[in-house]
PyMOL commands that place a pseudoatom at each C-alpha (Angstrom):
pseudoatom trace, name=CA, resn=UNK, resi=1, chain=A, elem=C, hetatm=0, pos=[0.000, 0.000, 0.000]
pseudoatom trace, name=CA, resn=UNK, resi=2, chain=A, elem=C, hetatm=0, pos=[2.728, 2.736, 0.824]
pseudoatom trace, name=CA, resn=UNK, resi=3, chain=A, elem=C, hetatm=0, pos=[4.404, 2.000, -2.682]
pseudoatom trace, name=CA, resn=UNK, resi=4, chain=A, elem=C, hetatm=0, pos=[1.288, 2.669, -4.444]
pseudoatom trace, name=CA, resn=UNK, resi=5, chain=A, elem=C, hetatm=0, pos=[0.978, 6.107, -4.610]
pseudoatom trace, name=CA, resn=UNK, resi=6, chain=A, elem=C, hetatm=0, pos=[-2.312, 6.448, -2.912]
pseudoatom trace, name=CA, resn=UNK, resi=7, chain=A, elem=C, hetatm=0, pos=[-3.280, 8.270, -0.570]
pseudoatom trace, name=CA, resn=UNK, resi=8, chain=A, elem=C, hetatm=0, pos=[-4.750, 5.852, 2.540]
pseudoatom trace, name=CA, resn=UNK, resi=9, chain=A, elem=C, hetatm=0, pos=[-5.462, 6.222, 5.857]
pseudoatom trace, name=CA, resn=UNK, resi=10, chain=A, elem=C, hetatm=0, pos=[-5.860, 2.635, 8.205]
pseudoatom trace, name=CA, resn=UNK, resi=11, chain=A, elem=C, hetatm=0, pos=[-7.718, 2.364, 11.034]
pseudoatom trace, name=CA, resn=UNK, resi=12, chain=A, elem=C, hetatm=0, pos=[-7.307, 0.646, 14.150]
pseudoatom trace, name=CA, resn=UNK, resi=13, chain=A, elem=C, hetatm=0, pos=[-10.436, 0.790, 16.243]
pseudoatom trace, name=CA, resn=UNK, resi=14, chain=A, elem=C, hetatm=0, pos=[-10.179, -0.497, 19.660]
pseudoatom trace, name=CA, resn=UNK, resi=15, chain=A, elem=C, hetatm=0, pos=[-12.560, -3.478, 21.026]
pseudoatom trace, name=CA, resn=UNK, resi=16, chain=A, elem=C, hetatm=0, pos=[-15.675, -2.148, 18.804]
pseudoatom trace, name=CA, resn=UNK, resi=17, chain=A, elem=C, hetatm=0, pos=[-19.127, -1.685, 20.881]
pseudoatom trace, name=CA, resn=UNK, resi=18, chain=A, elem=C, hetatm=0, pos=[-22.720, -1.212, 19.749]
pseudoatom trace, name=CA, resn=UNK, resi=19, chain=A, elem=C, hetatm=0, pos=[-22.892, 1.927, 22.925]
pseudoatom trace, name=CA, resn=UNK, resi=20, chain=A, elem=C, hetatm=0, pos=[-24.033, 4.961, 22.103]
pseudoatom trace, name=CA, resn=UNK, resi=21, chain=A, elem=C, hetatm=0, pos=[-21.126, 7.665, 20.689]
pseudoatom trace, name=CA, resn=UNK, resi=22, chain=A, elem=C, hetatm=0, pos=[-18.874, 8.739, 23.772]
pseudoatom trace, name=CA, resn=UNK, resi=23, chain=A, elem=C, hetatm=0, pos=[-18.599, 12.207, 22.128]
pseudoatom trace, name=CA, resn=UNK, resi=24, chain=A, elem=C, hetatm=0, pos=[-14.859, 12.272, 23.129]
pseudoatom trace, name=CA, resn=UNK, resi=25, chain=A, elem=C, hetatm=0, pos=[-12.230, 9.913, 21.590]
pseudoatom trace, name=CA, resn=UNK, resi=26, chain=A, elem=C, hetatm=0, pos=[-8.625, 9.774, 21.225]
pseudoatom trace, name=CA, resn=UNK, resi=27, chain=A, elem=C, hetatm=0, pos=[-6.794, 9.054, 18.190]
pseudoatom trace, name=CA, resn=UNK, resi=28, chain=A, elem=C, hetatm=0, pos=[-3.684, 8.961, 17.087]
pseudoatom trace, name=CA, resn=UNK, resi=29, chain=A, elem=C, hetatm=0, pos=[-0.493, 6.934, 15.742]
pseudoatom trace, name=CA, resn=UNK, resi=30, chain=A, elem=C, hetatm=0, pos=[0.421, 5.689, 18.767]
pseudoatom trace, name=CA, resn=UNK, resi=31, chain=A, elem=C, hetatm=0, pos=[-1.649, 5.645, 22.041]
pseudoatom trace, name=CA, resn=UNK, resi=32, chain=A, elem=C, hetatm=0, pos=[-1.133, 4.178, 25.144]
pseudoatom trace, name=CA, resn=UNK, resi=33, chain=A, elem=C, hetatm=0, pos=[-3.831, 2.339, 26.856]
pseudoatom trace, name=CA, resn=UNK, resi=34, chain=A, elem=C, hetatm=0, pos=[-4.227, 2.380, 30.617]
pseudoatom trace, name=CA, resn=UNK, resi=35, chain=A, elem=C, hetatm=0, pos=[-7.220, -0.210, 30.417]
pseudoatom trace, name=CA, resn=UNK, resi=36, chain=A, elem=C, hetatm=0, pos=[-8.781, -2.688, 28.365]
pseudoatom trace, name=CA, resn=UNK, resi=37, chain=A, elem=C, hetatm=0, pos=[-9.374, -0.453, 25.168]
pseudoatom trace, name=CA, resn=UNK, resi=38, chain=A, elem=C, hetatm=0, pos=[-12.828, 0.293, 23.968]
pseudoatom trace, name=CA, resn=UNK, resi=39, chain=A, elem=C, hetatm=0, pos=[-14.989, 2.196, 21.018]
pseudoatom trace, name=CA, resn=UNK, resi=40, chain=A, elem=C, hetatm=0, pos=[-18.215, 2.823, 20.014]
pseudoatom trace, name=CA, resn=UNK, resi=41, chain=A, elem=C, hetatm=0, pos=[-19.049, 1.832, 16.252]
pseudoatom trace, name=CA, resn=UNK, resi=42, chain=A, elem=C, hetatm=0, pos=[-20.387, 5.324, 16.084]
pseudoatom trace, name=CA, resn=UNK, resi=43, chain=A, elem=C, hetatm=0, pos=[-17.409, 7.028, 17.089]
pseudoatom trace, name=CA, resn=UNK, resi=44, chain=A, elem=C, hetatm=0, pos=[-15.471, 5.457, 14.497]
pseudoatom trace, name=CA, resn=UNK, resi=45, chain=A, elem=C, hetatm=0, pos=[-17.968, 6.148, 11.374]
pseudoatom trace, name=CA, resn=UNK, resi=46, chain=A, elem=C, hetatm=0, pos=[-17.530, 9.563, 12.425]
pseudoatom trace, name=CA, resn=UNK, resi=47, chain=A, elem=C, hetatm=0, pos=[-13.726, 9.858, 13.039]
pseudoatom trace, name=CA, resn=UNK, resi=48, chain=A, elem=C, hetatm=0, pos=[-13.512, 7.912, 9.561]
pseudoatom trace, name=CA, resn=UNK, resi=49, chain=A, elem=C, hetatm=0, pos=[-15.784, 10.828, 7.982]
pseudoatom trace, name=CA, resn=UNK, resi=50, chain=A, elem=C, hetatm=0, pos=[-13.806, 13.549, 9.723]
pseudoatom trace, name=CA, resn=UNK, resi=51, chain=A, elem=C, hetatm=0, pos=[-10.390, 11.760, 8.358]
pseudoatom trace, name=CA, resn=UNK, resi=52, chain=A, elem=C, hetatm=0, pos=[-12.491, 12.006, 4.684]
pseudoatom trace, name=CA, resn=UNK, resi=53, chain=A, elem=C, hetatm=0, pos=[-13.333, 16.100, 5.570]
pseudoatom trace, name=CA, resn=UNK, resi=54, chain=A, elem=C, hetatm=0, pos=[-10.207, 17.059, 7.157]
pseudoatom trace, name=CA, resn=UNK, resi=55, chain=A, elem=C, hetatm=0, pos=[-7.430, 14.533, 5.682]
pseudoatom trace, name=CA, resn=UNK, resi=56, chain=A, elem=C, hetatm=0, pos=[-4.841, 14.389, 9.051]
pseudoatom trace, name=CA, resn=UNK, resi=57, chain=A, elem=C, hetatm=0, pos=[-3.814, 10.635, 8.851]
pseudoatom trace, name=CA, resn=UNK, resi=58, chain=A, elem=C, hetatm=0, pos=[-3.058, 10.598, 5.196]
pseudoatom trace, name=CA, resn=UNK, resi=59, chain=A, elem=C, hetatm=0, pos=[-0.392, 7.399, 4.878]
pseudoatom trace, name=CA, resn=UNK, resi=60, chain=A, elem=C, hetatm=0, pos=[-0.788, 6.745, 8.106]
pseudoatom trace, name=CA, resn=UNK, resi=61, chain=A, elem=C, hetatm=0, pos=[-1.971, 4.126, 10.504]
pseudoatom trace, name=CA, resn=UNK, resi=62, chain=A, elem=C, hetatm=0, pos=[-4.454, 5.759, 13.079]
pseudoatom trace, name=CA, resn=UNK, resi=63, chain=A, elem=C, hetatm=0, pos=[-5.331, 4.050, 16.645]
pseudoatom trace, name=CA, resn=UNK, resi=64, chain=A, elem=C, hetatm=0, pos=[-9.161, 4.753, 18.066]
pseudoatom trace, name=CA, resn=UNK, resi=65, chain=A, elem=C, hetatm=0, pos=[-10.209, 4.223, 21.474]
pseudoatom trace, name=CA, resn=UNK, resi=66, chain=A, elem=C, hetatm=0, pos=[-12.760, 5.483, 23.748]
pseudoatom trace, name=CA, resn=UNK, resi=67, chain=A, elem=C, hetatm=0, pos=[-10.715, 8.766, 25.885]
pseudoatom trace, name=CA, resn=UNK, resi=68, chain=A, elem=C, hetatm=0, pos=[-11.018, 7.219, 29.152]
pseudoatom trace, name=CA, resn=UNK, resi=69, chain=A, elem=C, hetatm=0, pos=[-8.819, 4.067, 27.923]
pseudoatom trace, name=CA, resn=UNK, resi=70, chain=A, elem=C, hetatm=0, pos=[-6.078, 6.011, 26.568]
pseudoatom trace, name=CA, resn=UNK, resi=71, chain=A, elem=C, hetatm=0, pos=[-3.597, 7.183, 29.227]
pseudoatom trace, name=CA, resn=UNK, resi=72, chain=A, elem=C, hetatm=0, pos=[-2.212, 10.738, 29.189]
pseudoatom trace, name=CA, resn=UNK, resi=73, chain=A, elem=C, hetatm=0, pos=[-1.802, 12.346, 25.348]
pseudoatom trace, name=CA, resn=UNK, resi=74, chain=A, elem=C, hetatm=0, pos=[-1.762, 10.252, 22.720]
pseudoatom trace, name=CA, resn=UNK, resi=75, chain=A, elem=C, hetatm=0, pos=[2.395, 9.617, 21.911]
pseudoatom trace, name=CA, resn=UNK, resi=76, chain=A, elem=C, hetatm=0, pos=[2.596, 11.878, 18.463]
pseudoatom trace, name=CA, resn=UNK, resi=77, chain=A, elem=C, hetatm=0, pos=[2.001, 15.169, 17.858]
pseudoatom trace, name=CA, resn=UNK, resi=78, chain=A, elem=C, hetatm=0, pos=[-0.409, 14.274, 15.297]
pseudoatom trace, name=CA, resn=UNK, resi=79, chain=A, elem=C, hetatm=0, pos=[-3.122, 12.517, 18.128]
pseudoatom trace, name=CA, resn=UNK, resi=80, chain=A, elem=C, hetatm=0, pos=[-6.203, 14.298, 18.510]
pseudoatom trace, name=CA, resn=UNK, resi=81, chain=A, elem=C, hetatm=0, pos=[-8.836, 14.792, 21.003]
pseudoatom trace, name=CA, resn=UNK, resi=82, chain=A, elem=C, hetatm=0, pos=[-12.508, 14.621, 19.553]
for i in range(1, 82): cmd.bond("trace and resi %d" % i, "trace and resi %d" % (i + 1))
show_as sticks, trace
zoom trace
């Protein structure tokens, strides 16, 4: 994929849920997770149409996870809080 030209954006969702959307989430390239890691499927489709909108991951590998399972800031620069 990173030969091809394109540009792409994967992501890594934590342990996926059916909850309703937390209205906060981390992402980020690397995050470090103080507990077992969890998402809402919401949360995602609308981190994945911000990503479409706003285009901050491009060629890179994003991690999701509800905030209160992230510890601290996310470990890039590039991590964002939603």
């Amino acid at each position: 994929m990173t030969l091809s030209g394109l540009d792409w954006t994967l992501v890594h969702p934590a342990i996926l849920t059916d909850g309703e959307p937390e209205a906060e989430y981390r992402a980020g390239e690397s995050l470090r997770f103080s507990l077992v890691p969890t998402v809402a499927r919401a949360d995602v489709a609308r981190f994945i149409l911000d990503e479409l909108e706003h285009a901050r991951f491009v060629r890179k590998r994003v991690e999701i996870a509800r905030r209160g399972s992230v510890r601290g800031n996310p470990a890039t620069p590039s991590g964002l809080l939603t």
